[in-house]
N, C-alpha and C positions, 0 to 999 in steps of 0.2 A: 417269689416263686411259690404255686402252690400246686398242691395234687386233690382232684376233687373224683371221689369215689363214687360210682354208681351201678347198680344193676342187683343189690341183693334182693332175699327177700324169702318168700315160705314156699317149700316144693315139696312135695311128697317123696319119699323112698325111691328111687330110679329114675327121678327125674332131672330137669339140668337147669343150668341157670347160666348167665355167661355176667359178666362183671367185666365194667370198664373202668381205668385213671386216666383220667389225662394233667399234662402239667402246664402250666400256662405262668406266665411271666416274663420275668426278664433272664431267658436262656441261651446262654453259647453251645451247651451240648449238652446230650443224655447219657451217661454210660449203661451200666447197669438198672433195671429196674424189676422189679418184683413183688409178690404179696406174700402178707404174711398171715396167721388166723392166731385166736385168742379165743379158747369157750374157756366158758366156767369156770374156776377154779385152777386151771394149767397156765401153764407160760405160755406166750406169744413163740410161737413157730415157725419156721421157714415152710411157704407152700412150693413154692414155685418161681425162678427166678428166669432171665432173660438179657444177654450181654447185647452192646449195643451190636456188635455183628450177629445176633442170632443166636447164639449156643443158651442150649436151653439144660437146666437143673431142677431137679424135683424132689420132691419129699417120696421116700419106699408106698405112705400112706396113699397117694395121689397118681404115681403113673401106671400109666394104661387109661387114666379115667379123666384128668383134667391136661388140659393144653393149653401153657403159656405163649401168647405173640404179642408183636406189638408192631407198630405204627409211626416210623419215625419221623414222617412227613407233618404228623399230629403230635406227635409228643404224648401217644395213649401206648397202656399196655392193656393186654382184656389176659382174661383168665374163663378158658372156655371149660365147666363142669358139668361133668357127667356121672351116668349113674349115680347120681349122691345118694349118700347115706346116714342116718341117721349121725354117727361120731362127724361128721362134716360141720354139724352147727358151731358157726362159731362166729364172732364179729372181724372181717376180713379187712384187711389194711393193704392199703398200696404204700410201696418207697421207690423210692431211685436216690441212684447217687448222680447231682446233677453239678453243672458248673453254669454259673449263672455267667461269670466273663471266663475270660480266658484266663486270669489267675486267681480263680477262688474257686472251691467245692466241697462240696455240701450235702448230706442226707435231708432227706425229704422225704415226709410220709403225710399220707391222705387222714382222715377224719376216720375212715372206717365203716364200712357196711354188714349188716348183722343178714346173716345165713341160717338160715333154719330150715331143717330137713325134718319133716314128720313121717313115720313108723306107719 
């Protein structure tokens, strides 16, 4: 199983970006999936998370601004961001908790895409 991240990259102050994972392998189903970010010097943080029915969780930092969905026909989650801000830069990571058969599962997390918001 893997999760391959894509859509970062450099935006200006107020502007958006949207960020896709998708998981691809050998999967019986997806539960939970979400991303997480990492700048500089801080720990790795929950962004934004997304059960497999839909119930959505968010970091204080992020709502109102970004919106998690996903895609379960594809096995993608996107992470739709707006208004960004300058504290947004950070290197963003997809996970899910997946079950590849029916008795095994397992956290999965993507490679990670770097977000940079300039001032």
């Amino acid at each position: 199983v893997q999760l391959q991240a894509s859509g970062g990259g450099l935006v200006q102050a107020g502007g958006s970006l949207r960020l896709s994972c998708a998981a691809s392998g050998s999967i019986f189903s997806i539960n939970a999936m979400g991303w997480y970010r990492q700048a500089p010097g801080k720990q790795r943080e929950l962004v934004a998370a997304i059960t497999s029915g839909g119930s959505t969780n968010y970091a204080d930092s992020v709502k109102g601004r970004f919106t998690i969905s996903r895609d379960n026909a594809k096995n993608t989650v996107y992470l739709q961001m707006n208004s960004l801000k300058p504290e947004d830069t950070a290197v963003y990571y997809c996970a899910a908790v997946i079950l590849p058969t029916i008795a095994t599962i397992d956290d999965y997390w993507g490679q990670g895409t770097q977000v940079t918001v300039s001032s």
